[in-house]
N, C-alpha and C positions, 0 to 999 in steps of 0.2 A: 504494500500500500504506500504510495506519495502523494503527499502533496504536489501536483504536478504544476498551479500557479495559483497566485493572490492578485486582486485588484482590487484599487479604489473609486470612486466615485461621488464628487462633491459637489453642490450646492454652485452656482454662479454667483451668488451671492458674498464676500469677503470682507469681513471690514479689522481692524487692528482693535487690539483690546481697547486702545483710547478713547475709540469711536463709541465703542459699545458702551465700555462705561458713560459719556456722555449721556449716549441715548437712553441709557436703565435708569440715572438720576435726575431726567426729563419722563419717564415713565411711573416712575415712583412717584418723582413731585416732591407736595409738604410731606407725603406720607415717611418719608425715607428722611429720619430723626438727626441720623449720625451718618452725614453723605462721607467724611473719613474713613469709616470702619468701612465701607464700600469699597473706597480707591485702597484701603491698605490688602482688602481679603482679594482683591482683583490683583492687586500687585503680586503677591504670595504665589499666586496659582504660577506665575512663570508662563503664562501664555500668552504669546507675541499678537495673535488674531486666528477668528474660529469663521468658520464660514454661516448664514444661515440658510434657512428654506426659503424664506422669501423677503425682500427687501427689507432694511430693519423699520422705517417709517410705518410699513404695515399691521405692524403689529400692534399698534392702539388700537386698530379698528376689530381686530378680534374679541368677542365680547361674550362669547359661551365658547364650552369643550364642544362642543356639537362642532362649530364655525371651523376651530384649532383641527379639528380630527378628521374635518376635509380635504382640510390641504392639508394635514397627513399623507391623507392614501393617497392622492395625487402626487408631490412629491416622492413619493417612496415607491410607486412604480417608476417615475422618472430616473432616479437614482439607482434603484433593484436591476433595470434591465440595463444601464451604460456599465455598471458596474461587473455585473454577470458574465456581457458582453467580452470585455475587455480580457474577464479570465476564462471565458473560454476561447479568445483569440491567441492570448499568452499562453496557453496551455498546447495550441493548435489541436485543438477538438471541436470536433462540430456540434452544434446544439442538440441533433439526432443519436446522438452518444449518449445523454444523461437517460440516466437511468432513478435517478433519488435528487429532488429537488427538499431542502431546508429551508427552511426561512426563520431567521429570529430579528427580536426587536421589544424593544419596553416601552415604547413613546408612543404609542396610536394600537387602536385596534381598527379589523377589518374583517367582513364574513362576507363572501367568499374570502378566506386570507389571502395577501400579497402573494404570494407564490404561487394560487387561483389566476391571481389577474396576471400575470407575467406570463402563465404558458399559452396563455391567449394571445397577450402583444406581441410574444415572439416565435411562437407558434412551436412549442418544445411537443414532445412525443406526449400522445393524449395519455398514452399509460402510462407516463412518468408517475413511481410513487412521492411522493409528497406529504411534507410533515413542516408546520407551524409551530414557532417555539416561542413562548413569552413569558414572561417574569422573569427569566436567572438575569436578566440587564447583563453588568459587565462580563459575566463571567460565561456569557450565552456564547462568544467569539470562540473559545476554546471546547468548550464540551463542544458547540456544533461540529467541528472537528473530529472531536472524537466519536461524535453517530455518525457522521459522514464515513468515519474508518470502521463504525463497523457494519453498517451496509455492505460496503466494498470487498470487508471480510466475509462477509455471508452470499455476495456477490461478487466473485472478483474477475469477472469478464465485465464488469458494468463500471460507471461512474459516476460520482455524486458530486453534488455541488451545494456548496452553504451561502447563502445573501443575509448579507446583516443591514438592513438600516435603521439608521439611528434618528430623529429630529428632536434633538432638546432640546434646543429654542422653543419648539410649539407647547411644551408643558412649563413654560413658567410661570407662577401665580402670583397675580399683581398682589391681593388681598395679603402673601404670605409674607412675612418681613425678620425672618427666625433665619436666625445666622446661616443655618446649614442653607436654607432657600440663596440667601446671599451668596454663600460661595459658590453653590451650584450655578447662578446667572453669570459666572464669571471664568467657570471651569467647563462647562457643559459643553458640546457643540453639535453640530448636524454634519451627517456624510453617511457614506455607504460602502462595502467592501464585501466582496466576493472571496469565496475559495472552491476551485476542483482539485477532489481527491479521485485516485484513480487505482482499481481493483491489482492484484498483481495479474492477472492471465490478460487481461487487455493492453497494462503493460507491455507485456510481451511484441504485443504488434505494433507498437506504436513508441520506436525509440527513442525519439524527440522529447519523452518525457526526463525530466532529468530533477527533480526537486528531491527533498528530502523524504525521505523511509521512516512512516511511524511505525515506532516499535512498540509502544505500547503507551497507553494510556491510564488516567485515575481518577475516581471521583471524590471528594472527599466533604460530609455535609457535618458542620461545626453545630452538634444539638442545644438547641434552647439559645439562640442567636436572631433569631427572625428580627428584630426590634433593632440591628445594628446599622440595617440598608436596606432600600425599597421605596414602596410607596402608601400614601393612605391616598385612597380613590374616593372620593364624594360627585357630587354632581358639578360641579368647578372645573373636574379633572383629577390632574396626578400631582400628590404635593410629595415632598423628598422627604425620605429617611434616610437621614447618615449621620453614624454617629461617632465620636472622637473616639472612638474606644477602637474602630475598626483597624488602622496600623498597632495596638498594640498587640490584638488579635492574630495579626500577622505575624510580629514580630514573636511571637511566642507558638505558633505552628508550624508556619510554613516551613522550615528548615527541616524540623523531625519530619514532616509531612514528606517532604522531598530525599530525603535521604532511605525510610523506610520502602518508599518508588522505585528509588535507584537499586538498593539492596536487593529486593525482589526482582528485579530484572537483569544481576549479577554486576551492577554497578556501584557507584561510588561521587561522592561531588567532586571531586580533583577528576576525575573525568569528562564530566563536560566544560568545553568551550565555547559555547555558542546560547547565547537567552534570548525569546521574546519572550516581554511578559507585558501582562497590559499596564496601561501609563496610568489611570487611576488620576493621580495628582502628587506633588511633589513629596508630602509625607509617606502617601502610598507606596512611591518608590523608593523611600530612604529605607522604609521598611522592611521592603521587599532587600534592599541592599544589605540591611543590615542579616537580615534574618538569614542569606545565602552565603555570608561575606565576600560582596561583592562592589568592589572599591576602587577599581582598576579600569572604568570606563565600558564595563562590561555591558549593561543598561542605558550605554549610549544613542541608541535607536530609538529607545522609549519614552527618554527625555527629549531626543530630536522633535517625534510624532507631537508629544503634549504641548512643546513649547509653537512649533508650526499649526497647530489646528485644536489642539485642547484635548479633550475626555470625549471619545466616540461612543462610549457604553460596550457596547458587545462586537462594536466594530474596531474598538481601539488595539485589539490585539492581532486584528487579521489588518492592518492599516502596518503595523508594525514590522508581521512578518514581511505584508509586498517590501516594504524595505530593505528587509534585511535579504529576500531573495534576490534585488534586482543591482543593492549597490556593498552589501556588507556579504556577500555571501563567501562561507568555509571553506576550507580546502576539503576537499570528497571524503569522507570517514569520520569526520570532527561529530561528536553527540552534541544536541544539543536540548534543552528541555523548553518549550512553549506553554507557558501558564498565564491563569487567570483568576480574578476572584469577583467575588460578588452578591447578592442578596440570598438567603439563608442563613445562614453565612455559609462559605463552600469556597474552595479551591478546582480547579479539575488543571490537572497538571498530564502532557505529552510528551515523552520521550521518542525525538529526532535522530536522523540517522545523515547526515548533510552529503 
């Protein structure tokens, strides 16, 4: 099983974190008490400019979740198929190929789901199977991943494919003014990224594949944690759960988490050289740093991703990897491990084979 290629796909929309915060403390208004604690939690995040869905002016005129969750699905077909597109062109496979279409996302819902309305526009095999993922948010980039590999395992003449879009712009809540909403209007962003994975027997006939070999995969869900990341859903929409507790969380799992991975698969962490892990936010990653000891510009990519476009949710991790395949990529045999975290609380960690 490889990962045969990643792509992204973003917004036209771009403005610099400068602009935005402008236009958040023109959105807020009188309501927004301490417009400092805004420009300092904006500064912190480390993000240079995020793209949005639709022009930032527009967005006063949005006045219900109803309004927000149309130009959702709108957008996120637009997004789902350039993005799709791109890795199945980078991949050189034809859309007649897929065999298991994924879809994940935390920002909008849709019935028919996205992944419905895609094999329509792009005319994919009617009998593609097909599966809808929502709630894991961040950590949706990496497990998709890993159902995509094991499809491929249980099909391995066939190929799958994962589409993540994300639009956090569309769930901000003006009413909400609670720090975590704050940091989230300043870390969040909108984009879209694709991955095909592909079975080992089709492999076979189709050399041109060349990405990295999962070896194995892990799921790992942190009990009695629901309360650290997520949403509370009311009629308004989606307002944010996140709570400061979550890097400590990290910093006190993920290493054992990762090493117990490694040992089961007759590995070791001095063995790998090579990480994507999602960008989260800058504590997220000091976290993640600390917890792996990794000090050495390892999580170079990750910081690149957050600080050029921000926090893509479920997309930040497959945003990562297209990087790391198209300009960071191993010398052939290098391990390396692709991870994620996110709402439960939960890890799902991928051992690579470059």
């Amino acid at each position: 099983m490889k990962i045969a290629s990643a792509a992204s796909a973003f917004p036209k929309h771009y403005y610099t974190q400068k602009v935005l915060l402008d236009r958040l403390q023109d959105f807020w208004g009188d309501r927004l008490k301490n417009p400092l604690l805004l420009a300092r939690l904006h500064r912190n995040v480390t993000v240079d400019g995020r793209y949005l869905a639709i022009p930032a002016e527009e967005y006063v005129d949005i006045k219900t979740w109803g309004q927000a969750n149309d130009i959702w699905i709108r957008v996120a077909q637009e997004l789902g198929e350039q993005a799709l597109c791109r890795a199945l062109q980078n991949a050189g496979i034809d859309p007649q190929d897929l065999g298991c279409l994924l879809f994940t996302t935390v920002t909008g819902v849709a019935s028919p789901s996205i992944d419905g309305m895609l094999i329509n526009r792009m005319g994919l095999p009617a009998n593609i199977r097909r599966t809808p993922i929502f709630g894991l948010g961040c950590v949706a980039g990496a497990a998709g991943i890993a159902r995509a590999s094991d499809y491929v395992r249980a099909y391995p003449k066939q190929v799958a494919a994962l589409v993540s879009v994300e639009l956090c712009s569309l769930t901000l809540q003006r009413e909400d003014l609670s720090v975590a909403n704050l940091i989230s209007s300043g870390l969040f962003a909108d984009g879209s990224a694709a991955v095909i994975v592909t079975g080992d027997e089709f492999e076979s006939s189709h050399p041109q594949i060349s990405g990295p070999t999962i070896l194995a995969t892990r799921s790992i869900f942190y009990p009695d944690t629901e309360d650290m990341m997520g949403w509370n859903i009311s009629e308004k929409g989606f307002r944010i759960i996140l709570s400061t507790e979550v890097p400590n969380l990290m910093r006190k799992n993920l290493g054992r988490d990762v090493d117990a991975f490694l040992a089961d698969n007759g590995r070791q962490r001095s063995d790998l050289k090579s990480f994507v892990m999602h960008t989260g936010g800058p504590k997220v990653l000091d976290a993640s740093a600390d917890a792996l000891g990794l000090h050495n510009g390892e999580l170079d990519a990750s910081w690149d991703c957050l600080r050029k476009v921000g926090n893509l949710s479920s997309a930040s991790v497959l945003c990562v990897l297209e990087d790391v395949m198209k300009n960071r990529r191993p010398e052939p045999g290098t391990l390396g491990l692709l991870a994620a975290m996110g709402p439960g609380f939960c890890s799902e960690l991928l051992l690579l084979q470059w």
